[in-house]
OpenMM code with the backbone's topology and positions (N, CA, C; nanometers):
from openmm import Vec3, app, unit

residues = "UNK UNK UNK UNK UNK UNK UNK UNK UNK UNK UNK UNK UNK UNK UNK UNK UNK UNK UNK UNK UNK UNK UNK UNK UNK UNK UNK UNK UNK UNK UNK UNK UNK UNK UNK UNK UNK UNK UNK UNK UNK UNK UNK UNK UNK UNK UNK UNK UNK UNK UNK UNK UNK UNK UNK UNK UNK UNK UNK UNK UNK UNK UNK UNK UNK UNK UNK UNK UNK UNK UNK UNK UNK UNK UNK UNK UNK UNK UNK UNK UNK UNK UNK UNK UNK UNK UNK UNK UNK UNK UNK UNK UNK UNK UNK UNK UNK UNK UNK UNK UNK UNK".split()
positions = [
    Vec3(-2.2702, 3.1640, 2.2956),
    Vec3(-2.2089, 3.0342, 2.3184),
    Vec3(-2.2254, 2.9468, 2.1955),
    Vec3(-2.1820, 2.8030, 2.1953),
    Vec3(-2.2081, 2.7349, 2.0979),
    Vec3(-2.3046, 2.5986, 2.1363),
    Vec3(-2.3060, 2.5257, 2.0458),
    Vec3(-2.3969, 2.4083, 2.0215),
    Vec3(-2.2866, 2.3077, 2.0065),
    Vec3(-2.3660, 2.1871, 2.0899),
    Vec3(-2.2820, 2.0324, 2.0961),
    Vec3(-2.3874, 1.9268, 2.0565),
    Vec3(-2.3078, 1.8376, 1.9693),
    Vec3(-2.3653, 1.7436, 1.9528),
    Vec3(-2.2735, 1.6046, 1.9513),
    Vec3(-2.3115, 1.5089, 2.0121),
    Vec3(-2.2046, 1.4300, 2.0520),
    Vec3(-2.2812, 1.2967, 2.0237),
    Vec3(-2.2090, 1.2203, 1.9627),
    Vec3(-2.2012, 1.0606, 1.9708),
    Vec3(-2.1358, 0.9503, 2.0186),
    Vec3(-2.2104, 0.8684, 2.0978),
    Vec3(-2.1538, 0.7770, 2.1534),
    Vec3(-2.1587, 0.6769, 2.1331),
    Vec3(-2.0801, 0.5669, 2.1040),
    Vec3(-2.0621, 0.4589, 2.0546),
    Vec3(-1.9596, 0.3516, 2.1442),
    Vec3(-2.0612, 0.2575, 2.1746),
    Vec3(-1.9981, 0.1464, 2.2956),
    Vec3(-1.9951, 0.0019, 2.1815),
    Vec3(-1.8600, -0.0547, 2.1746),
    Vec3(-1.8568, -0.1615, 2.1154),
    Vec3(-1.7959, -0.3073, 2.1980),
    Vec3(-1.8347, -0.3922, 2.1565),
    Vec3(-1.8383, -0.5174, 2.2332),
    Vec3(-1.6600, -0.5808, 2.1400),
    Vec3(-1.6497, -0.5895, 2.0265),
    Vec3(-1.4855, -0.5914, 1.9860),
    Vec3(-1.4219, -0.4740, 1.9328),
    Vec3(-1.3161, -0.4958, 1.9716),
    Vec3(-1.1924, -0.3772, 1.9560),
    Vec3(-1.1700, -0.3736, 1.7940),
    Vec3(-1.2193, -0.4863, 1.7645),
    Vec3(-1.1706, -0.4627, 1.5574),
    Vec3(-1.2566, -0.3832, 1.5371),
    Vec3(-1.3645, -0.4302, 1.5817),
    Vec3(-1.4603, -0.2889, 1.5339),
    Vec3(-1.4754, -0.1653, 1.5578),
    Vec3(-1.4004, -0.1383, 1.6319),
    Vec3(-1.4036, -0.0361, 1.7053),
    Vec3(-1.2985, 0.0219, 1.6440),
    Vec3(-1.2132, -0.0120, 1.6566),
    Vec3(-1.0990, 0.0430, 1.5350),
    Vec3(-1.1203, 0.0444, 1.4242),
    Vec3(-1.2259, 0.0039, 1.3304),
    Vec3(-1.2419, -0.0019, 1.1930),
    Vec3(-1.3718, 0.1440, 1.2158),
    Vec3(-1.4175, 0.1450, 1.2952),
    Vec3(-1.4990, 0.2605, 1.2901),
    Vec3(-1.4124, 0.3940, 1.3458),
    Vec3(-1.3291, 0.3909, 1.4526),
    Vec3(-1.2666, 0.5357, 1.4490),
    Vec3(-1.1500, 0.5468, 1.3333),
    Vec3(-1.0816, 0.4914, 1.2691),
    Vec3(-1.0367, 0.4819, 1.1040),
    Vec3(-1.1805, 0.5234, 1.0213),
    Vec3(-1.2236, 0.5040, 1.0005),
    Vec3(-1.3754, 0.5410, 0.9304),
    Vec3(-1.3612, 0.7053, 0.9660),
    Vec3(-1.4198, 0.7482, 1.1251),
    Vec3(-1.4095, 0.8750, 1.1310),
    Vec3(-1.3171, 0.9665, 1.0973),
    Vec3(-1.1941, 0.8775, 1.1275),
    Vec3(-1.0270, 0.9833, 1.0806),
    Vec3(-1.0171, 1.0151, 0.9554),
    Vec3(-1.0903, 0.8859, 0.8928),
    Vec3(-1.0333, 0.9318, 0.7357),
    Vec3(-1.2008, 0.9708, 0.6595),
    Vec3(-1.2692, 1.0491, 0.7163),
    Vec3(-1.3420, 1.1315, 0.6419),
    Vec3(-1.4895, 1.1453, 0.6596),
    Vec3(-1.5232, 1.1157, 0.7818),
    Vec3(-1.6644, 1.1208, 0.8373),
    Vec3(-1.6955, 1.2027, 0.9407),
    Vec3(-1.5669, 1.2608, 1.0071),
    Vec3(-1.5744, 1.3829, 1.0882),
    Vec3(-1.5768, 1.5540, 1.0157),
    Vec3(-1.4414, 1.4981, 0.8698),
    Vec3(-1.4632, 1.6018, 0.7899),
    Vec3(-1.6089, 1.6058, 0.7286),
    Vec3(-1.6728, 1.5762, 0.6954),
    Vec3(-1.7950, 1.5414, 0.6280),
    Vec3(-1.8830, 1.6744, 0.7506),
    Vec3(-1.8871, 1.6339, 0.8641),
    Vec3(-1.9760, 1.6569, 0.9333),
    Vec3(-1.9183, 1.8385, 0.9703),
    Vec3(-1.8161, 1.8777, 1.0019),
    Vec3(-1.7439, 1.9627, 0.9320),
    Vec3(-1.7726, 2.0722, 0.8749),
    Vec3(-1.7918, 1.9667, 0.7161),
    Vec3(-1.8105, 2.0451, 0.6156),
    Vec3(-1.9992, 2.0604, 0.6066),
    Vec3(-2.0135, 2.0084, 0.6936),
    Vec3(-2.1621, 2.0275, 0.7441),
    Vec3(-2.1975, 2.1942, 0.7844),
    Vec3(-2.0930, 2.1853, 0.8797),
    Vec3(-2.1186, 2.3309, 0.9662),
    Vec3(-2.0999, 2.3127, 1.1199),
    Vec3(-2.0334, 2.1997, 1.1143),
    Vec3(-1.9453, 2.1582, 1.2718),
    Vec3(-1.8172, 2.2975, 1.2357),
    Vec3(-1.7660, 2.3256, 1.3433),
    Vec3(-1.6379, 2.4106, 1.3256),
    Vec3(-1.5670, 2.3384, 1.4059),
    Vec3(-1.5569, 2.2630, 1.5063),
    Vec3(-1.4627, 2.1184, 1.5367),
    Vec3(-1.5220, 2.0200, 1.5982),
    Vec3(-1.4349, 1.9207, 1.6323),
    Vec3(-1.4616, 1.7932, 1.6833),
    Vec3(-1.3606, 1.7358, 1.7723),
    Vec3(-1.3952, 1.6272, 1.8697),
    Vec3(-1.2825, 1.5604, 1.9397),
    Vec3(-1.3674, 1.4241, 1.9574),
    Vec3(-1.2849, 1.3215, 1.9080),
    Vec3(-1.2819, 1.1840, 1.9853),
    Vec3(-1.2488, 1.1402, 2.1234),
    Vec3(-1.2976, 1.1078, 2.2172),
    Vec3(-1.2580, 1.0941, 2.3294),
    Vec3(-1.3029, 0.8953, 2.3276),
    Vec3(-1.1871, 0.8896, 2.4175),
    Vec3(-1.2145, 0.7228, 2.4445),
    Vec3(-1.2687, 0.7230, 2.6169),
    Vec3(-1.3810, 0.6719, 2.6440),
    Vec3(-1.4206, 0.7049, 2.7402),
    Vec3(-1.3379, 0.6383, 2.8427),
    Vec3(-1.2823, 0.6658, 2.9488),
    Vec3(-1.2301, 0.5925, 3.1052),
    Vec3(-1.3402, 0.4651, 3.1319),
    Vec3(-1.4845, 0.5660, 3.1719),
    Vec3(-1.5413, 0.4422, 3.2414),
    Vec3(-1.6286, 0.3278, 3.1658),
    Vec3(-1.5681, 0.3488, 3.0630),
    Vec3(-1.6520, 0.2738, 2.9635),
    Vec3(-1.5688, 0.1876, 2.8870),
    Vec3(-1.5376, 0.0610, 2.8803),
    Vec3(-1.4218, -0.0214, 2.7905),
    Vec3(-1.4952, -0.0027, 2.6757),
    Vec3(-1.4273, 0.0083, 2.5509),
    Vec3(-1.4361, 0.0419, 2.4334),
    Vec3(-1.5313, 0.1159, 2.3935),
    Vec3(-1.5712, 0.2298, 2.4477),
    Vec3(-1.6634, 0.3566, 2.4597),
    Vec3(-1.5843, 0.4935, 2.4356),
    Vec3(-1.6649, 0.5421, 2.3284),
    Vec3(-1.6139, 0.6190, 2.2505),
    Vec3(-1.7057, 0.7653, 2.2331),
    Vec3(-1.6941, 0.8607, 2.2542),
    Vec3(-1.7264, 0.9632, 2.2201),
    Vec3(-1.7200, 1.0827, 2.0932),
    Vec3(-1.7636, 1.1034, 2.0577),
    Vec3(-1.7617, 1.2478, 1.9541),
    Vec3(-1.8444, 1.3361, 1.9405),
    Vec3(-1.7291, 1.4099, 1.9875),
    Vec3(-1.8344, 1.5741, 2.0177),
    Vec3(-1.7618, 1.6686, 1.9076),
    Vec3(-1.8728, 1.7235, 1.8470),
    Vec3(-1.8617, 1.8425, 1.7649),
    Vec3(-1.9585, 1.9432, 1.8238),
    Vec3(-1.8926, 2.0118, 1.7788),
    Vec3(-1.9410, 2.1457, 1.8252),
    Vec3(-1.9841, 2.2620, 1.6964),
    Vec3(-2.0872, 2.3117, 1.7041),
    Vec3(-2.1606, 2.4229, 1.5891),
    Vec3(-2.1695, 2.5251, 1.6688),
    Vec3(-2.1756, 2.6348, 1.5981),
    Vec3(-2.1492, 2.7866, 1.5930),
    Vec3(-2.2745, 2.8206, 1.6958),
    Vec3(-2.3937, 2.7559, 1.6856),
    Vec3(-2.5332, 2.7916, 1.7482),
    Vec3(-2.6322, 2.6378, 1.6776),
    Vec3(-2.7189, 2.6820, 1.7320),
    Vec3(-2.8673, 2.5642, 1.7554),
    Vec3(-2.8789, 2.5805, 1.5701),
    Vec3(-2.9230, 2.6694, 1.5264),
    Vec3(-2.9078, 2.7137, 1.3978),
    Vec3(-2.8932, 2.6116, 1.2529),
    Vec3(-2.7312, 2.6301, 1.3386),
    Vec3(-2.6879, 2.5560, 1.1984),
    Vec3(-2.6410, 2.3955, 1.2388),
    Vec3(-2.6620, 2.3645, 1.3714),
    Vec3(-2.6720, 2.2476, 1.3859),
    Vec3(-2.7801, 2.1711, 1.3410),
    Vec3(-2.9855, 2.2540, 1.3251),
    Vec3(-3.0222, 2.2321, 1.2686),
    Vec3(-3.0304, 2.1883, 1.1044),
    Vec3(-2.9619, 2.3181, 1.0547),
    Vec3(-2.9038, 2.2982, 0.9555),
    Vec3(-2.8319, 2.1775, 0.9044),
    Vec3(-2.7599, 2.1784, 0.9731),
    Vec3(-2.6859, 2.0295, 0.9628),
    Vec3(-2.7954, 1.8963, 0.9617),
    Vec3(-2.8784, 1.8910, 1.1063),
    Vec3(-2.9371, 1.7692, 1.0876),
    Vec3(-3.0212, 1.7529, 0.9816),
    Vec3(-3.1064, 1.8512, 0.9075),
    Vec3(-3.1957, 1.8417, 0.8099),
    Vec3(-3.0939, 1.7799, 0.6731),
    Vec3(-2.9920, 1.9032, 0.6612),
    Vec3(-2.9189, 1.8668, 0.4860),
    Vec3(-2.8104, 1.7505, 0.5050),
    Vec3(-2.7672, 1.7348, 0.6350),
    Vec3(-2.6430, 1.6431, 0.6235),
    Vec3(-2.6386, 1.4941, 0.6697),
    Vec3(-2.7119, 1.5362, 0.8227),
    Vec3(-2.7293, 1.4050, 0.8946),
    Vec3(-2.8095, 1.2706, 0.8677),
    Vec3(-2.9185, 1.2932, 0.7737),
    Vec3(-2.9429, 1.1443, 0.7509),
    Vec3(-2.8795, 1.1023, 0.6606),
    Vec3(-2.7701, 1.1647, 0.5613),
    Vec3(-2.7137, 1.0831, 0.4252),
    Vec3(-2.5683, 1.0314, 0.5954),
    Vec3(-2.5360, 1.0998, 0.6385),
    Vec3(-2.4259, 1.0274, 0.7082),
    Vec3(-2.4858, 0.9516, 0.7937),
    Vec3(-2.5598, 0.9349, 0.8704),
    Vec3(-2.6041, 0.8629, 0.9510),
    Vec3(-2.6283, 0.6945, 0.8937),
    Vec3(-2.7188, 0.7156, 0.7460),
    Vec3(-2.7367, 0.5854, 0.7145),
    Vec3(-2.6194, 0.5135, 0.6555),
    Vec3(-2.5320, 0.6322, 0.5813),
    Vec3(-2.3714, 0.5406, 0.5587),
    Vec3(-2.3462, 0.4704, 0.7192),
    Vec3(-2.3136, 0.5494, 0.7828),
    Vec3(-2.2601, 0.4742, 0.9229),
    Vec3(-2.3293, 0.3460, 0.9499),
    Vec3(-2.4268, 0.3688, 0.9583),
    Vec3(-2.5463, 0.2668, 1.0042),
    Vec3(-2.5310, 0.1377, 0.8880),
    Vec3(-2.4612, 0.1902, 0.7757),
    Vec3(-2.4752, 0.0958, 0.6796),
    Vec3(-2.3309, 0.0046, 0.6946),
    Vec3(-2.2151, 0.0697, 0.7405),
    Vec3(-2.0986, 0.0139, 0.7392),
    Vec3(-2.0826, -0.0433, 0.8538),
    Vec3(-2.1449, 0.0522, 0.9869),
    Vec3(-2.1606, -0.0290, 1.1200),
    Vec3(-2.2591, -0.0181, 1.2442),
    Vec3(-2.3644, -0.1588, 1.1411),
    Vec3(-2.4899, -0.1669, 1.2173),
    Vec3(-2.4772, -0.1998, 1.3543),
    Vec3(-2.5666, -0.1889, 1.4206),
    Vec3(-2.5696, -0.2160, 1.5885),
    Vec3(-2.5216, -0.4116, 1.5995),
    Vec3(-2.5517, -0.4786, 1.4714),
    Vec3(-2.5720, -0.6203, 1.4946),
    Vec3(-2.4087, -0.6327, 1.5207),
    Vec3(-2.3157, -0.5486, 1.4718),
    Vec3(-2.2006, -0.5725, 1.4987),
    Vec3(-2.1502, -0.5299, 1.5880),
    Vec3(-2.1930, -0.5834, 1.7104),
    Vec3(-2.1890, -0.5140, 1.8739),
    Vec3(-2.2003, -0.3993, 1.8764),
    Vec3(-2.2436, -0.2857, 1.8136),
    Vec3(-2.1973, -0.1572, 1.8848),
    Vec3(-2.3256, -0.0669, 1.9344),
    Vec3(-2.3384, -0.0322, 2.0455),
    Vec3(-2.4415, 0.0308, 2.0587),
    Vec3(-2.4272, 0.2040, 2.0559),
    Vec3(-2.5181, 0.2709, 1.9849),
    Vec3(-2.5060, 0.4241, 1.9833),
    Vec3(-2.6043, 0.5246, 2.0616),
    Vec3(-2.5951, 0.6068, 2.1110),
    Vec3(-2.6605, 0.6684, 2.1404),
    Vec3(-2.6156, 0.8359, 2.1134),
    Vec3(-2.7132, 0.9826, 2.1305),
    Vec3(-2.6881, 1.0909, 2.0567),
    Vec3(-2.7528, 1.1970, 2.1596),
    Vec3(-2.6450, 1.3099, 2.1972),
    Vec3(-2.7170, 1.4339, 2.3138),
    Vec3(-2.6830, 1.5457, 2.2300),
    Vec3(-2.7445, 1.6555, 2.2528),
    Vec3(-2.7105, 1.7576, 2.2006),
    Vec3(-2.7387, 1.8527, 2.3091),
    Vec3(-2.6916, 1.9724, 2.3271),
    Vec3(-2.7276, 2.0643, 2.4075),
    Vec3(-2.6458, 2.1764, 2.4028),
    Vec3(-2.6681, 2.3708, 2.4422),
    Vec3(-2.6186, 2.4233, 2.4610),
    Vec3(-2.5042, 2.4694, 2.5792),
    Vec3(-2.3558, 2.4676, 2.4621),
    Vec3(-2.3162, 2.5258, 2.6089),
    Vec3(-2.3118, 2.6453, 2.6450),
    Vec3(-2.2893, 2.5894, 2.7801),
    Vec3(-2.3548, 2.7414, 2.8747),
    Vec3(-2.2473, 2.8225, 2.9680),
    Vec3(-2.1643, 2.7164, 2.9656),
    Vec3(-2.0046, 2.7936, 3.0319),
    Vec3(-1.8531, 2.7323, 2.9779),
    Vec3(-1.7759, 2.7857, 2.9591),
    Vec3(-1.6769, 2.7581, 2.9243),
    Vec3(-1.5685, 2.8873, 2.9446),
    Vec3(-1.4487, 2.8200, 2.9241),
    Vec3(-1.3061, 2.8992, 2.9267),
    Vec3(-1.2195, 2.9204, 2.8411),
] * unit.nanometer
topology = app.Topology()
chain = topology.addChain("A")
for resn in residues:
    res = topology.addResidue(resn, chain)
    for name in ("N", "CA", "C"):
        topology.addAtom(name, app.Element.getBySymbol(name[0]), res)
């Protein structure tokens, strides 16, 4: 099976919220990617107004490690640097194996 790792991001205005999924489109999903993600999807959550999801998905636990050691804190602190929590948005981060699929 593979490995998920997903971010969630709940924002209090819609500019921001749009200035951050523009951010991801144009080159912070590739980034992660070129990490050793093999894809990704944005989802806008239903029960959540301006709640946002991104799930990528890695090959195995492995190289998602991989990823978090060589990739994830240089992207993380860009993000964090372009859009801190003070600008409404709150984040939170799950990871886990999946275990069934079609």
């Amino acid at each position: 099976m593979s490995y998920r790792y997903t971010v969630k991001a709940k924002f209090t205005k819609l500019s921001v919220a749009e200035e951050w999924l523009n951010w991801l489109r144009k080159g912070h999903c590739q980034e992660v990617l070129d990490g050793g993600a093999v894809n990704y999807e944005i989802v806008a959550l239903d029960s959540e107004k301006q709640s946002y999801e991104v799930r990528y998905q890695f090959p195995d636990k492995e190289r998602f490690e991989s990823y978090e050691e060589e990739h994830a804190p240089r992207l993380r602190a860009e993000g964090l640097a372009l859009f801190p929590v003070e600008k409404g948005i709150e984040y939170s981060r799950s990871t886990g194996e999946a275990i069934f699929g079609g």
